[in-house]
C-alpha positions as CSV (number, residue, x, y, z in Angstrom):
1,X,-59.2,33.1,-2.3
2,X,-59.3,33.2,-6.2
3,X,-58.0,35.9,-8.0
4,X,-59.7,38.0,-10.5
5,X,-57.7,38.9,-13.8
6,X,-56.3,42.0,-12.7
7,X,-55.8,40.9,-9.2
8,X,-53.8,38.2,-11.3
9,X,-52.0,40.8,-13.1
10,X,-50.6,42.8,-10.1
11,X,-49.7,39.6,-8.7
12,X,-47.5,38.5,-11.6
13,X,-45.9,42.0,-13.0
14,X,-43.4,43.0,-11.1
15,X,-41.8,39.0,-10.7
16,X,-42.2,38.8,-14.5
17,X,-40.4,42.1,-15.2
18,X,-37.8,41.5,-12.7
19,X,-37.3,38.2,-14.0
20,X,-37.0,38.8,-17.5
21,X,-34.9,42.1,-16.6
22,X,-32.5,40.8,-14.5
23,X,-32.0,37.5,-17.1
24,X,-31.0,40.1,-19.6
25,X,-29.1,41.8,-17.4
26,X,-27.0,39.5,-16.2
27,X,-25.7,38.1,-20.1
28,X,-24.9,41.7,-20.8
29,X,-23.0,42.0,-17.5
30,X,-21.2,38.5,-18.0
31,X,-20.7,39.5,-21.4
32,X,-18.8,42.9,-20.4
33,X,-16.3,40.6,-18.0
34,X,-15.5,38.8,-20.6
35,X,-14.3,41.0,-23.1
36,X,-17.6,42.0,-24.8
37,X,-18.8,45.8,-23.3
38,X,-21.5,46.3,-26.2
39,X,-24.6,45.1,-24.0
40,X,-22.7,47.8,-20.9
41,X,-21.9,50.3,-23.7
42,X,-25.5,50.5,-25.0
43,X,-26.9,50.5,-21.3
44,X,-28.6,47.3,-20.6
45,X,-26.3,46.4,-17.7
46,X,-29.0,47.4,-15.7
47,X,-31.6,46.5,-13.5
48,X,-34.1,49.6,-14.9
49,X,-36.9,47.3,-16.7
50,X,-37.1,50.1,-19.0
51,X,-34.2,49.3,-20.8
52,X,-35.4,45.9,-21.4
53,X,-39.0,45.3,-21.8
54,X,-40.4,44.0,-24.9
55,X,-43.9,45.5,-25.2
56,X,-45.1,42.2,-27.0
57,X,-42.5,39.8,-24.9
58,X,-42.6,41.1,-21.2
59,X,-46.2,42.6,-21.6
60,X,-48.7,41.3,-24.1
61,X,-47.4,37.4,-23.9
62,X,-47.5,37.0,-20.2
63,X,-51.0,39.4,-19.9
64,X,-52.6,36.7,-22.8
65,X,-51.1,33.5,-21.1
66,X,-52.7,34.9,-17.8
67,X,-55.9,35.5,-19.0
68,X,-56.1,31.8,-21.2
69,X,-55.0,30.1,-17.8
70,X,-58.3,31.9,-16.4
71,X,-60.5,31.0,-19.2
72,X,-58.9,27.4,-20.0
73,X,-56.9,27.0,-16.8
74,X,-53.5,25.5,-16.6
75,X,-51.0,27.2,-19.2
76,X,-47.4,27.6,-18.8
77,X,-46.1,31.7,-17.8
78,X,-43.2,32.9,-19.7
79,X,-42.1,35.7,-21.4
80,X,-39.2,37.1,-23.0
81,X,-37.1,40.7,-23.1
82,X,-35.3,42.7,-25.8
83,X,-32.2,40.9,-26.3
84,X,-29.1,41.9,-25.2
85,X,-26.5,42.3,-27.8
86,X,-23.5,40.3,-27.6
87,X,-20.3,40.0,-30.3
88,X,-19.0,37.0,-30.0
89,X,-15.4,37.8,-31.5
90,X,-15.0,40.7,-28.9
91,X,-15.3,37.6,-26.6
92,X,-11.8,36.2,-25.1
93,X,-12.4,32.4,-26.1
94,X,-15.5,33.5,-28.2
95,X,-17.4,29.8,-27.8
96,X,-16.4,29.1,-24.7
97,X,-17.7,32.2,-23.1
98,X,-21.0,32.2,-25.4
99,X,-21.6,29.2,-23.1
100,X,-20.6,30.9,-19.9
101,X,-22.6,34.2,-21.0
102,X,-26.0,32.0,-21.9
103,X,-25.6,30.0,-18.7
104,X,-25.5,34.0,-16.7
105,X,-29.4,34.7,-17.4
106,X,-30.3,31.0,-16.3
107,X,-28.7,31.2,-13.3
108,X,-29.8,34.7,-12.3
109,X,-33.3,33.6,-12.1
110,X,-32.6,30.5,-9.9
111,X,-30.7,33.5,-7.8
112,X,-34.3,35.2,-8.1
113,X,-36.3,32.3,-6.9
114,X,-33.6,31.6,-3.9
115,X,-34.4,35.4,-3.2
116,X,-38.3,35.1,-3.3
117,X,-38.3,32.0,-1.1
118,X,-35.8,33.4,1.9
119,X,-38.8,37.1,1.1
120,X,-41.4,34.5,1.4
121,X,-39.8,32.9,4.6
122,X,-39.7,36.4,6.2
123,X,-43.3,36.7,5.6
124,X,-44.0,34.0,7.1
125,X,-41.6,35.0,10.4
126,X,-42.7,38.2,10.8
127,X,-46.0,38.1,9.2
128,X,-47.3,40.5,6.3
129,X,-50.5,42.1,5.9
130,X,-52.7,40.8,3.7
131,X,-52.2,38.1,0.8
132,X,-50.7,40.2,-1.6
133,X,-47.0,40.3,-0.6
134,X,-47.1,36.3,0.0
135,X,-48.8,35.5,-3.6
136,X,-46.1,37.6,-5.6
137,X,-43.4,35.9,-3.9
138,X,-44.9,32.5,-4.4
139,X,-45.5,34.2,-8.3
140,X,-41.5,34.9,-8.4
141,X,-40.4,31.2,-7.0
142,X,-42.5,29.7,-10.2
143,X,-41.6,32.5,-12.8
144,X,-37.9,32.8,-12.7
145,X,-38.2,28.8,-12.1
146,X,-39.8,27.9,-14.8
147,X,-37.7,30.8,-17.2
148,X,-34.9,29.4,-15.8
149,X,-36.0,25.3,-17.2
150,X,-37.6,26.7,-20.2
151,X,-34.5,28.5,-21.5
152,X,-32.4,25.8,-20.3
153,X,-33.9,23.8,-22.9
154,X,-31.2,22.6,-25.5
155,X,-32.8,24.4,-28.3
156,X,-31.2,27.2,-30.0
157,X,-31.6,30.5,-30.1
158,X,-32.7,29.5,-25.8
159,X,-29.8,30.0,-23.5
160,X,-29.4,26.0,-23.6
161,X,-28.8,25.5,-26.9
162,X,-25.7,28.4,-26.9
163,X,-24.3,26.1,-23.7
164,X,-24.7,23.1,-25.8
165,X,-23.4,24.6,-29.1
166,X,-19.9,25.9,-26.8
167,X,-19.7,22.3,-25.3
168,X,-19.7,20.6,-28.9
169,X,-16.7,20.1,-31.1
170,X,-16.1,22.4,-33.2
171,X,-17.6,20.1,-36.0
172,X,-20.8,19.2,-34.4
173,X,-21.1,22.9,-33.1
174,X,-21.3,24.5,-36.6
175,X,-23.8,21.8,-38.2
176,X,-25.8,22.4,-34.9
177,X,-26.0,25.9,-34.8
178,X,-27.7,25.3,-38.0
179,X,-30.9,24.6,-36.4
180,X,-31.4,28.4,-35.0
181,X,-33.3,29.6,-37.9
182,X,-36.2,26.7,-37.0
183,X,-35.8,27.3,-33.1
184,X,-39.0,28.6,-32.9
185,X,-40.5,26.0,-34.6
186,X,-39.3,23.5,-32.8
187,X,-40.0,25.2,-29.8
188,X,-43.6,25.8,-31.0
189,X,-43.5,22.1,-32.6
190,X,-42.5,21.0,-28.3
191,X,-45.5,23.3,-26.8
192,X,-48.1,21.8,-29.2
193,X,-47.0,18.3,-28.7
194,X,-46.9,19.0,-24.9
195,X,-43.5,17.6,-24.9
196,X,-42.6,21.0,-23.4
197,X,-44.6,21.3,-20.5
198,X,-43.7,17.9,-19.9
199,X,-40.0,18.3,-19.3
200,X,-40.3,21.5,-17.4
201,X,-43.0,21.3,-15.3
202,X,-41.6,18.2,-13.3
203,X,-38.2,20.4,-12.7
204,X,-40.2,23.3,-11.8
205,X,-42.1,21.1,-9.2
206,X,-38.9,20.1,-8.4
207,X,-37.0,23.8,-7.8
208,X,-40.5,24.5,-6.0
209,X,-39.7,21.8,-3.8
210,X,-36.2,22.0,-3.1
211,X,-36.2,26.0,-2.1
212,X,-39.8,25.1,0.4
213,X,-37.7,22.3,2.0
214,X,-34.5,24.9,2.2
215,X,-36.6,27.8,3.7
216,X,-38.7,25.1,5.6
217,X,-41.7,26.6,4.0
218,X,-45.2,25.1,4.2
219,X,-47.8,24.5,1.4
């Protein structure tokens, strides 16, 4: 059964916010174990969306990608959050735990997308009424998914580039981290060339497939 738009939209919310929530949440909680509290001390160790919505990022972004997916079909879902703030010299080994504290918001949405497929799985046990429930956990496997790929992408500002910049010597980091200030060009420069969508939708396919094979889930 298609969708209409705001059919769409209830689908999608709350695995978007969730997502982008809990990716923010967990640098800032990293962050804190490592010697940084300012994320904790300013309260976005949280799991409250309020404390880390973007009203352009988490709302308006995903809401116009949804709706040009309708009208165009196809388009790639993402999204982003206020960031959290992290000092890097509060930091015990300040670049090597920039990588570890990047690598935390990555890795809490694959967490995410483990979690929707074993709440997908149960569905499918015990049965659920209706198609809603089902849809938005199929929505959360591809939306923290594909966050996760997307900011994996060795870019800077994205979570990828940080892991790549703390993996560097010292040398190569600095004249790297030089790039951040075009990040968004590049990344813009990726999307338009569909360079993009062709690295991560392949290792979103993958993920998809790897978490229906673990929860022995049917198409």
């Amino acid at each position: 059964m298609d969708l209409s738009l705001p059919q769409l939209i209830a689908v999608y919310a709350i695995p978007v916010i969730f997502a982008i929530t809990l990716h923010e949440a967990a640098h800032g909680f990293v962050a804190a174990r490592l010697g940084d509290r300012t994320a904790q001390l300013q309260g976005r160790v949280t799991l409250n969306p309020l404390r880390h919505i973007d009203p352009v990022g988490t709302l308006l972004v995903p809401v116009l990608i949804l709706l040009a997916s309708r009208v165009l079909g196809g388009g790639m879902l993402f999204g982003w959050a206020k960031p959290v703030p992290i000092v890097a010299s509060n930091l015990r080994s300040p670049r090597r735990d920039m990588g570890i504290v990047a690598a935390a918001g990555p890795l809490a949405n694959l967490a995410m997308a483990l979690g929707w497929g074993l709440a997908l799985k149960l569905m499918t046990m015990f049965g659920s009424d209706g198609e809603f429930l089902p849809r938005m956990a199929i929505a959360g496997i591809f939306v923290n998914l594909a966050l996760a790929v997307l900011n994996l992408v060795p870019v800077p500002p994205l979570d990828g580039g940080r892991i790549v910049n703390s993996l560097l010597p010292a040398r190569l980091a600095v004249g790297f981290s030089r790039l951040e200030p075009y990040g968004l060009l590049i990344l813009l420069g990726l999307l338009a060339t569909g360079v993009l969508g062709f690295v991560v939708a392949p290792l979103v396919d993958v993920g998809v497939g790897v978490i229906a094979a673990l929860f022995s889930l049917s198409d």
